[in-house]
MARPAVEX-171577 format. One record per residue (C-alpha): residue in three letters; x, y negated, z negated. Coordinates in steps of 0.25 Angstrom, whole numbers, plus 2048, in hexadecimal, padded with zeros to 3 digits. Layout:
N
ALAXYZ
...
***
This chain:
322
UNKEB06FB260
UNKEBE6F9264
UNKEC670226D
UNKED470826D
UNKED470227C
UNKEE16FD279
UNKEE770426F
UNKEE5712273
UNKEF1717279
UNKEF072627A
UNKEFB72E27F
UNKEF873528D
UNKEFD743293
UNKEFC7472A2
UNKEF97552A8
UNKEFD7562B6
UNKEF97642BD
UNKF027662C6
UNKF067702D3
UNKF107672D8
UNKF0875D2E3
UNKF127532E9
UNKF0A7482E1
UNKF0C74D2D3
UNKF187422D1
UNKF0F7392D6
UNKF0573D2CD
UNKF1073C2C2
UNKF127312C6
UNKF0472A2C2
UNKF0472E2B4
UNKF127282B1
UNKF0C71A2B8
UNKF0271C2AD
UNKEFF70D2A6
UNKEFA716299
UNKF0771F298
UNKF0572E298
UNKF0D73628E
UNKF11741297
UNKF0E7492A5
UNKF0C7572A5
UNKF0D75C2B4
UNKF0A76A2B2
UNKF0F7712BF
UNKF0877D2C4
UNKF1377E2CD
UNKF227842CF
UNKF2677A2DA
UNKF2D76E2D4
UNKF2775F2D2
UNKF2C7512D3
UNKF297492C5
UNKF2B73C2C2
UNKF3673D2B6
UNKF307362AE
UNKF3173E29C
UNKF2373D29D
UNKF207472A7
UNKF207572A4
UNKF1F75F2AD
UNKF1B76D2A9
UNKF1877B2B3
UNKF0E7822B1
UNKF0D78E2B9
UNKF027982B1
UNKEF87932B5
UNKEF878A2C3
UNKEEC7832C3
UNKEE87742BE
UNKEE37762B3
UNKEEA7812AC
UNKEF57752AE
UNKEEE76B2A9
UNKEEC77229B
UNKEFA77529D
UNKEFE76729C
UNKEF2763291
UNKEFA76C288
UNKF0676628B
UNKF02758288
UNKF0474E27A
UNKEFC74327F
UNKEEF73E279
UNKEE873F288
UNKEE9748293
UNKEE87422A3
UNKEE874D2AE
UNKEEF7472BB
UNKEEE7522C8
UNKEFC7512D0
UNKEF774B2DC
UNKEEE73F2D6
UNKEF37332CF
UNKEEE72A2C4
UNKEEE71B2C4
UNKEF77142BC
UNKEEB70F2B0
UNKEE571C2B2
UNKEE77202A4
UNKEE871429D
UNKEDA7112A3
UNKED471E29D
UNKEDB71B290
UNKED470D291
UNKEC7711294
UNKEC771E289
UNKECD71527F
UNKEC170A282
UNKEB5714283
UNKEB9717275
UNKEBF726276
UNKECF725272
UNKECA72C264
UNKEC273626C
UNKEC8744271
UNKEBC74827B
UNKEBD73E287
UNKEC273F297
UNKEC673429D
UNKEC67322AF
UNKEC87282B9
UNKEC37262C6
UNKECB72C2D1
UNKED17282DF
UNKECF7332E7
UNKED87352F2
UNKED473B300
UNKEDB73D30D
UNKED2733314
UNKED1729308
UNKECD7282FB
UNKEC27272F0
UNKEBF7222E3
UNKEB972E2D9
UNKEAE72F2D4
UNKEA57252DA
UNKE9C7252CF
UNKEA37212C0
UNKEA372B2B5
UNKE9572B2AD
UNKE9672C29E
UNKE8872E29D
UNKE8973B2A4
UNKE9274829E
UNKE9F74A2A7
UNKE997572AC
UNKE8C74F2B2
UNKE987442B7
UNKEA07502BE
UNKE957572C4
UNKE8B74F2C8
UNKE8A7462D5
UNKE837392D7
UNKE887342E3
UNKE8A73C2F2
UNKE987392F4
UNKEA47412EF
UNKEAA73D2E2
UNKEA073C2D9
UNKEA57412CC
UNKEB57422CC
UNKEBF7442C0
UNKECA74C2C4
UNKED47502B9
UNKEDD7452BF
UNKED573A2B9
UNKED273F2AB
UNKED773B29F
UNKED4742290
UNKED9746282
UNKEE3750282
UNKEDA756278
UNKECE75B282
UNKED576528D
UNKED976C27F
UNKECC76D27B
UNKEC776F287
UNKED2776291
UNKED07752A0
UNKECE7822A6
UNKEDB7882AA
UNKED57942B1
UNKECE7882BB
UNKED27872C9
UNKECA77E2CE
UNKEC17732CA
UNKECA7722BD
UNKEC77642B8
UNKEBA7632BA
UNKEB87702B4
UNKEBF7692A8
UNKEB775D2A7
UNKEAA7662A8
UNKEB076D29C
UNKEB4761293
UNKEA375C297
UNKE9C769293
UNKEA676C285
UNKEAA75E280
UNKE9E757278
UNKE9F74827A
UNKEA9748285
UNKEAD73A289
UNKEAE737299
UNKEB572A29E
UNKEB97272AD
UNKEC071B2AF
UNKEB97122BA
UNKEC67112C3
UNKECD71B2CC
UNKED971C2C4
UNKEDD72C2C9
UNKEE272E2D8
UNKEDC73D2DD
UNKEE17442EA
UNKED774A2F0
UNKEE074D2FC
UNKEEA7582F6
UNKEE77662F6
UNKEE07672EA
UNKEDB7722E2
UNKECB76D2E8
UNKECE7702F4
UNKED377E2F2
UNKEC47802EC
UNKEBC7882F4
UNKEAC7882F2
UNKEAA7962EC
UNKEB37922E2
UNKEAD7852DF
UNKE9F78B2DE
UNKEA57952D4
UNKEAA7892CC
UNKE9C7842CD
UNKE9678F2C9
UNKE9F7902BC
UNKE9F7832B7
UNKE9477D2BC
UNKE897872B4
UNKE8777D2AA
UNKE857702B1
UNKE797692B3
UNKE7076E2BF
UNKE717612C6
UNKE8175F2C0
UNKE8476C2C7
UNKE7C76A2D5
UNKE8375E2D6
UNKE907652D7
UNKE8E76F2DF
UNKE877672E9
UNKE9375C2E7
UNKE9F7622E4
UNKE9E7712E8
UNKE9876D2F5
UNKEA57662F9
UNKEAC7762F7
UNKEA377A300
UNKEA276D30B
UNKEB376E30A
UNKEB277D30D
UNKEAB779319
UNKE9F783318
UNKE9178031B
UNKE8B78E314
UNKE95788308
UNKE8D77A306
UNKE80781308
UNKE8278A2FD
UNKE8777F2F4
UNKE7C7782F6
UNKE737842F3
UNKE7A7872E6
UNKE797792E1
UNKE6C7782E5
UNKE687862DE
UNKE727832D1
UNKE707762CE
UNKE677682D2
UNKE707602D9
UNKE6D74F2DB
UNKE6B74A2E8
UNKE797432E9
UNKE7F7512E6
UNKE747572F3
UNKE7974C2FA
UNKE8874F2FB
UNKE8475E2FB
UNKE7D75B309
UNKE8675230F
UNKE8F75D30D
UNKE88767314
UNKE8575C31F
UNKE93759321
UNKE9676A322
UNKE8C76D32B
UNKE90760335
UNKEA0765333
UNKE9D775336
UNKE93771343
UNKE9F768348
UNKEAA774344
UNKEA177E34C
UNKE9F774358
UNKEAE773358
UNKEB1780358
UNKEB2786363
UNKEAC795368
UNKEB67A136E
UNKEB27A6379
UNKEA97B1379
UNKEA27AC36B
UNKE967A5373
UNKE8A7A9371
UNKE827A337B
UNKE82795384
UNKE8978A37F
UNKE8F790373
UNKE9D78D375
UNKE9E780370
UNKEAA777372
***
């Protein structure tokens, strides 16, 4: 059958959250680089300060002060937009410039222009302070639902399943079907992707097989204010209805890395338990969760040896270490 490959030519809307990061015209910037031309930017800022935009009659920038969190932006912005498709850009990652004519290509050749229930990611280049990494390792698998794709882990090392807001594409038609949460403060786009793979029949998942998305993972970002009660309660709440191994997978994956970050032992032991007690974790999933706790128990016995003793707190011979 033939495709619209080359005669698909749908008009394209950007959401930009915003607080005002110094990369947000850099950011801007990527969109307008664009080869597939985006209709308009909405930089929806959850911020009185003032920001340097690129003039450009395609960019709008909007405050939005109700509600400061990302997502009660993003649905600011999706209302605000004409165009048939709707891309999420943070303001301290970039796109490439084929990144959306690439999305449109491969949408348009799996046979989905006509269709309104789709998602569309690429892979990502995931910028540390001490280098970077290609995200994730392993390629979207069709065959699989998106929740079993987010949650599950095959592998030991890190980025297993990745697709930040900053890499999807989709119809302007499905966040006002399916609102992201607003109320949410923390994992807010997986928590929408879990959503869209639980309440919309048929829904179509493609990942572009290049790292076409540039992620800072060096910022201050909002994971890193997480703290582990408060991913647990996330858990807890939204994970209910996961599969057992889907769900012990996470919490010996992800929630593990809370509580390895947070530096506590008695943390990763009890993440550990709970996986084990709520769920059936694989082995690649029990292998991370136990490097994990390796790596703590190594980096609290060398913290305590470092540590020196006051005077007057021995408890016997040789207990003042130096």
């Amino acid at each position: 059958m033939p495709t619209r490959s080359a005669t698909w030519r749908p008009t394209v809307s950007v959401v930009i959250p915003s607080v005002g990061k110094p990369g947000l015209r850099r950011a801007v910037e990527s969109v307008l680089a664009q080869t597939h031309p985006v209709t308009e930017v909405h930089v929806v800022l959850n911020s009185e300060t003032e920001v340097d935009l690129p003039t450009d009659p395609r960019v709008r920038l909007v405050r939005y002060l109700e509600r400061r969190n990302g997502n009660a932006a993003r649905m600011a912005g999706v209302r605000r937009c004409t165009g048939d498709l709707v891309a999420f850009l943070d303001d301290d990652d970039l796109w490439h410039p084929t990144k959306i004519e690439r999305q449109v290509r491969d949408i348009a050749e799996a046979g989905l222009a006509d269709s309104s229930t789709w998602i569309s990611s690429t892979k990502v280049v995931v910028d540390f302070a001490h280098g970077s990494e290609t995200w994730p390792r392993a390629p979207y698998d069709p065959d699989r639902s998106l929740e079993n794709n987010l949650l599950q882990r095959h592998r030991v090392q890190r980025g297993q399943a990745f697709l930040p807001s900053s890499t999807l594409l989709f119809p302007r038609s499905l966040p006002l079907t399916v609102p992201l949460d607003e109320e949410l403060s923390l994992h807010q786009d997986l928590t929408w992707l879990l959503q869209l793979s639980r309440t919309v029949p048929g829904l179509a998942v493609r990942q572009v097989d290049e790292a076409l998305t540039r992620y800072d993972a060096i910022g201050d970002g909002i994971s890193r204010s997480i703290s582990l009660d408060r991913e647990l309660d996330w858990a807890r709440e939204y994970l209910g209805s996961a599969t057992p191994r889907d769900r012990g997978d996470y919490y010996l994956g992800s929630v593990m890395t809370y509580a390895r970050r947070q530096g506590s032992v008695g943390g990763m032991v009890g993440v550990f338990s709970e996986g084990l007690r709520v769920g059936r974790p694989g082995a690649a999933a029990v292998g991370y969760a136990c490097g994990a706790m390796a790596a703590g128990v190594v980096k609290a016995v060398a913290a305590g040896v470092r540590q020196p003793r006051r005077r007057g707190d021995e408890t016997g011979p040789g207990a003042d270490v130096r």
